[in-house]
N, C-alpha and C positions, 0 to 999 in steps of 0.2 A: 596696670592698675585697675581698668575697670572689671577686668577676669578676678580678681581678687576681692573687690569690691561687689561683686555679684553671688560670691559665696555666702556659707549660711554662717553664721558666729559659730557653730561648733567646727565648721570645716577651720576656719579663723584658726581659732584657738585653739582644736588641735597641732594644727602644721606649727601654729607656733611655740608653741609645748614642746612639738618632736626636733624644732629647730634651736631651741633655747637647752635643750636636753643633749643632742650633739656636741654645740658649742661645749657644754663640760664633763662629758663623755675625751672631747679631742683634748680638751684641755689637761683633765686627771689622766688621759694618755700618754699626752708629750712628756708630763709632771715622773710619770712611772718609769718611760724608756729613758728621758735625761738621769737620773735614779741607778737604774739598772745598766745602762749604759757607762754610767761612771764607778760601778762599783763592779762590773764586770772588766773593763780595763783598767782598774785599779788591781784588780786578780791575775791580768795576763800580764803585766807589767812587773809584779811581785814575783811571779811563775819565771820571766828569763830572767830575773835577778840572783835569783834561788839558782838557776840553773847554771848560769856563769860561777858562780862562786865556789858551788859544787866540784864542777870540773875541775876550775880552775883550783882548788886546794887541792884535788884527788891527782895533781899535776903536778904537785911539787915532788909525792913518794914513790910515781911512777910515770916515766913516759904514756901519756896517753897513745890510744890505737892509730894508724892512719883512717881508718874509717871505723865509727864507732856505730853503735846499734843507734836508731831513735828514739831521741827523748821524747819529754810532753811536751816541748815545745818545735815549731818549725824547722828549726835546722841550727847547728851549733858549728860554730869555726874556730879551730885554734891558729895564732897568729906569731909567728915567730919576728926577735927584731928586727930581721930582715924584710919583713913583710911578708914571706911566703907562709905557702899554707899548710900545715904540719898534722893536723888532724883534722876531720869534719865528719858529719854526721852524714848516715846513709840516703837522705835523700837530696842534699844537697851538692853532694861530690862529682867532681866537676866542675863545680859555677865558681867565678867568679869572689873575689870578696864582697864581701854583704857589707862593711862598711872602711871609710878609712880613716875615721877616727882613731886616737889613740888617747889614754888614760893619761892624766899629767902626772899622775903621782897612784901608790897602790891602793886599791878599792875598785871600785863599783862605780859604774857611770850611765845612768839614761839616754840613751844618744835623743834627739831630737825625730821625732815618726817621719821618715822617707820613704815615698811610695817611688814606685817604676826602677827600686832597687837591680842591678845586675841581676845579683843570686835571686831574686824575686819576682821577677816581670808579672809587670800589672800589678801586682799587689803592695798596700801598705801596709809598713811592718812596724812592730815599736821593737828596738835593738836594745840590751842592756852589752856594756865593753867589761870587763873584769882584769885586770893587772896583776897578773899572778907573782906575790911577794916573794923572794929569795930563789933556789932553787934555779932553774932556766931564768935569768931573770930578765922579763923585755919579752919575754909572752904574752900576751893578751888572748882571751876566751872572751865570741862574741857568741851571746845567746839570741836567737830571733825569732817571734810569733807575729801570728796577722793580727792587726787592727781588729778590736770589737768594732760591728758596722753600727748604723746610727739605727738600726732598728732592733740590734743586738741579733734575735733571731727571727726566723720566719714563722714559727710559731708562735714565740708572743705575740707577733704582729698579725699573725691571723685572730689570735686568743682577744688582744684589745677592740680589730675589728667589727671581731662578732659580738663581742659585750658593747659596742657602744650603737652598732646595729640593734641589737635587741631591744637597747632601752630607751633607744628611739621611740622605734617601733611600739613600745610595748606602753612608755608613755603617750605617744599619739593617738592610739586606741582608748585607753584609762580615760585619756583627757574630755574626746570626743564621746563615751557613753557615757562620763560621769556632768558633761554639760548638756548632754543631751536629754540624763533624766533629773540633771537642775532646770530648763527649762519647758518642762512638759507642762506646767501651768500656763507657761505665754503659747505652747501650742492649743492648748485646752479654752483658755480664753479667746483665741483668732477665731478656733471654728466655729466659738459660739456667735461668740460678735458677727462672724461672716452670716449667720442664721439671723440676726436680728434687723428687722426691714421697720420704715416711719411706719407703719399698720399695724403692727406687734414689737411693741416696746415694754410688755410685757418682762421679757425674759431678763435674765442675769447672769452673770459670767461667772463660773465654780471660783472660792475662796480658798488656797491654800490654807493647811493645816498648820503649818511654820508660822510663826508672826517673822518675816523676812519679807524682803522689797520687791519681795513677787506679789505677798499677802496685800500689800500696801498698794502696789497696782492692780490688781485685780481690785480692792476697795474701791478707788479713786474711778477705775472703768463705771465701777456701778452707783457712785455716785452719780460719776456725769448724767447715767441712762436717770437713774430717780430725776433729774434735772431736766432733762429730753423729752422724758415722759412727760413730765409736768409742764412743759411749756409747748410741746405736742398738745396735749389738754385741753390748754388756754386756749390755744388758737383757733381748735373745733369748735370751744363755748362759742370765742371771740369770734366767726366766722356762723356760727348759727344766731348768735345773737345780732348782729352785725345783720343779717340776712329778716332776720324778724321784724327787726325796729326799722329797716328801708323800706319794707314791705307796709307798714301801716301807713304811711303819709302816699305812698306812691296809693294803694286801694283808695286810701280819701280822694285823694286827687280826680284817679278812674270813675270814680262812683260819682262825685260832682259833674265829670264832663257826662258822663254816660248819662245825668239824671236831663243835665241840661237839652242834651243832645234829642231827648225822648220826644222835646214841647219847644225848638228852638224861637216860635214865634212869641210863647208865653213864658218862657225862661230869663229868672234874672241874671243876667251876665254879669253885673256887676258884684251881685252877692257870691257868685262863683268863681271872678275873679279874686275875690276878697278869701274866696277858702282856698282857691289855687295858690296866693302868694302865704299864707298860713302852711301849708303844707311846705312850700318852697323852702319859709323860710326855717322851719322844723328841717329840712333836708340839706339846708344850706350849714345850718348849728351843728347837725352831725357828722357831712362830713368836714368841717373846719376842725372838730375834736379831733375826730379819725386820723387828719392830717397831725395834729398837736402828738395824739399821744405814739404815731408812727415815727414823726421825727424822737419824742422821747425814749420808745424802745430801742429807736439805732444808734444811740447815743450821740445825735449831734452832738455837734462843736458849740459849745457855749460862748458868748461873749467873754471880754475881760472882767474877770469881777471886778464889783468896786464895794467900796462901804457904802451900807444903805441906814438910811437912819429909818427903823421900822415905824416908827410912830407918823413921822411925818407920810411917809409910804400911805399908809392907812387912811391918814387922814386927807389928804389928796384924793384917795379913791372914793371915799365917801362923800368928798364935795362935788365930785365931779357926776355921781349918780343920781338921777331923780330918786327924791323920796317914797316908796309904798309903805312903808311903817316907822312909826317913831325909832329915832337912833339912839343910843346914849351911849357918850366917846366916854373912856377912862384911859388914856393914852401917855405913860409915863414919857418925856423926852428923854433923848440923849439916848437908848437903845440901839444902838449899831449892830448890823450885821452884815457879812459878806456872801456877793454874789450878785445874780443878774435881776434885774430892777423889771424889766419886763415879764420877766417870768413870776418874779413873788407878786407881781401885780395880779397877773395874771390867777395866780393861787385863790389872794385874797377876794377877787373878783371872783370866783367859782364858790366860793364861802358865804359872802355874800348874797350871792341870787340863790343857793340854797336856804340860806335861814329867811331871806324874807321869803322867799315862798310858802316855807312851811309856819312863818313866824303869824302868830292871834294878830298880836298889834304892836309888839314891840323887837327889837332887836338890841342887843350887848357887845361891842366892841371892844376889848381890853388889850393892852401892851404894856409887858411886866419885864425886867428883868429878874433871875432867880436862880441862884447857885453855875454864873458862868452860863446861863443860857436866856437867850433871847426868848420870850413867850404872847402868841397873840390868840387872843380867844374871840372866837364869836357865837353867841348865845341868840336860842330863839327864844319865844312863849309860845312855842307851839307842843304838838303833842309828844314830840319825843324822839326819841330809837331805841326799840326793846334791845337790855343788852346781850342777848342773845343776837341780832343785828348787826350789830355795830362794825363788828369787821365786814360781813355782805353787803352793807353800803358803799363800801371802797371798791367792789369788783366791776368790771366794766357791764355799763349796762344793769345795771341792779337797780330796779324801783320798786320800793315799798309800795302796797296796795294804798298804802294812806296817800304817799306821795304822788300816785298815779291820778289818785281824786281830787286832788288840788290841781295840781298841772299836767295835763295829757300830753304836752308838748316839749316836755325835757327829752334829753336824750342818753341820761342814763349813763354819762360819760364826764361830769364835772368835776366830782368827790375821787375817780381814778387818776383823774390831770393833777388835780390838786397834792393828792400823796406823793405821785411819781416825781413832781415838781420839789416838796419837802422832802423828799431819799436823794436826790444828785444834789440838794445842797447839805446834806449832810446831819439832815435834821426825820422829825417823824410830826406825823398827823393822827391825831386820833379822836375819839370821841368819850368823854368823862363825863362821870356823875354829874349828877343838877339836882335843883330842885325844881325847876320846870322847866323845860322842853330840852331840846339838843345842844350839847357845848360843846364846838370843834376845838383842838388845843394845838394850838401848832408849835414846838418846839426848836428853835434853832442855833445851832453852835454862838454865842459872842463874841463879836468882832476885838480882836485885844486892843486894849486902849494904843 
């Protein structure tokens, strides 16, 4: 099984072509000899009938010879009512009676096929008896030929052999180049793919000309790569950016001790503890996201959902925040949705410290329901996101130059938590029209009553 299993689909598929191709090669064989077999002893059986009867009429107007020339058939006995043997045919004279049957009445009789006959040795014969009517009366003429064999002759039987030989043969071959040059796309596709290394993800695997389930694979290969490529990509931004933003708080940090360090008698240590733990805690924000949105891309295991009632959710969060800008709740009740309660917290919270950051003096809180979806919007008065932006704010690590001059100390990783948190619960985040500053819109499935 493993030798078989180790073969290539065309070796497969031909052997079993040439082996399904035999099977009714032997089959339309056996079908031909059983055929020719029964319609050739159907003819020798006819032939000592004919031949009995002959004699034996030709017997009534004259005594036949004591030994007669040879007929077409093996050998002929005439049988007096005595039993003795009164005429026979030249090659059998001598032998024995060939049978001792006798006719019950006049005609024609098939005796039953006896092989290891006296007059016959070794061979199977079919015997026709004949009762020669008036005349000598009590005569009997036995006619006798060999048995058609079961392969009739040794030429047809070479003739079947070699045709079912050949078309073996000849479909194992067919089978094996005509799968061969149906799969020269999956070879054509392996070498390329075998070529394609994470450093060059460039390339693509040739597209059949056929729209058939090679073309369809070959697509789906080059999907994947567009996909591979692109999250190859990510990981380089994610990975230089990642390396950029660790690099600013850790220079602060150097540069505080290194300044301290220059005047440690006149150095305040206290104001440099005060910037070391600012750095800290800028290094501490990022990598807590880092961790967030790593368990995100690996799809942790989520808690059990449950029903959340979005308005209270919100309104919870809100009381539990110190205030930095006037709030204004418009918070429908009864709004249910499903899913994990730490995590939409967690959303709403990244929403939150974004709009008051950027927010003049006030912020907007809303929860709507509308057309079967759950909806929570949070508005700033600040100055905005050109919409050309708008999706760039979602990418990791993306800080507008506005949002850089407000707070030097985000990490560029809130608004990515936030989206990826509304896509596994089966919702979207986005950012909408206003008439002043930025409207986050978070959109979520509603929970059926």
């Amino acid at each position: 099984m493993r030798l078989w299993q180790r073969r290539s689909v065309r070796t497969r598929l031909a052997v079993i072509a040439g082996v399904v191709m035999a099977l009714m090669c032997v089959a339309a064989s056996v079908a031909v000899l059983f055929t020719v077999h029964g319609t050739a002893q159907a003819y020798t059986t006819r032939a000592v009938v004919d031949t009995a009867e002959r004699l034996g009429y030709a017997s009534v107007h004259e005594p036949l010879p004591p030994v007669m020339l040879d007929e077409t058939v093996a050998g002929v006995q005439v049988i007096d009512r005595r039993g003795r043997i009164v005429s026979t045919t030249a090659g059998i004279a001598g032998r024995p009676r060939m049978a001792d049957v006798r006719p019950s009445g006049p005609g024609s009789q098939v005796l039953p096929s006896e092989c290891g006959s006296p007059a016959f040795p070794g061979r199977c014969m079919t015997v026709a008896a004949f009762r020669v009517p008036g005349g000598e009366s009590g005569h009997v003429v036995y006619a006798a030929d060999y048995d058609v064999p079961w392969h009739v002759s040794n030429r047809l039987l070479a003739t079947l052999i070699c045709i079912t030989s050949a078309l073996t043969v000849l479909t194992a071959c067919g089978t094996y180049l005509a799968v061969r040059r149906a799969l020269a796309p999956v070879d054509a596709v392996t070498e390329k793919l075998a070529t394609i290394t994470a450093t060059d993800l460039s390339r693509r695997v040739p597209v059949s000309k056929f729209r058939d389930e090679l073309r369809r694979l070959a697509e789906a290969a080059n999907q994947t790569l567009d996909r591979a490529e692109l999250a190859v990509e990510q990981q380089r931004r994610f990975a230089s950016d990642v390396s950029h933003d660790l690099r600013s708080p850790l220079t602060a940090m150097r540069a505080e001790i290194e300044g301290a360090m220059l005047d440690p008698e006149h150095a305040d240590w206290r104001a440099t503890g005060d910037a070391l733990l600012d750095s800290l805690d800028r290094l501490q924000a990022m990598v807590a996201d880092l961790l967030r949105l790593a368990r995100l891309d690996a799809g942790a295991a989520q808690p059990e959902p449950e029903r959340i009632d979005l308005a209270g959710l919100a309104a919870r969060e809100l009381d539990r925040r110190p205030r930095k800008v006037e709030v204004v709740r418009d918070l429908m009740p009864g709004v249910i949705v499903t899913g994990d309660r730490l995590s939409l917290a967690r959303l709403l919270g990244n929403l939150l410290d974004n709009g008051e950051r950027h927010a003049a003096s006030m912020l907007w809180v809303t929860v709507r329901q509308e057309d079967g979806a759950a909806i929570l919007e949070v508005q700033d008065d600040g100055s905005g996101v050109p919409p050309e932006c708008r999706e760039v704010v979602f990418q990791r690590f993306t800080r507008l130059d506005q949002a850089r001059e407000k707070d030097a100390g985000g990490t560029g990783l809130g608004l990515s938590i936030a989206r990826q948190i509304a896509q596994t619960h089966n919702g979207t985040l986005t950012i909408e029209d206003s008439a002043v500053g930025a409207r986050f819109v978070l959109r979520l499935p509603a929970a059926p009553p």
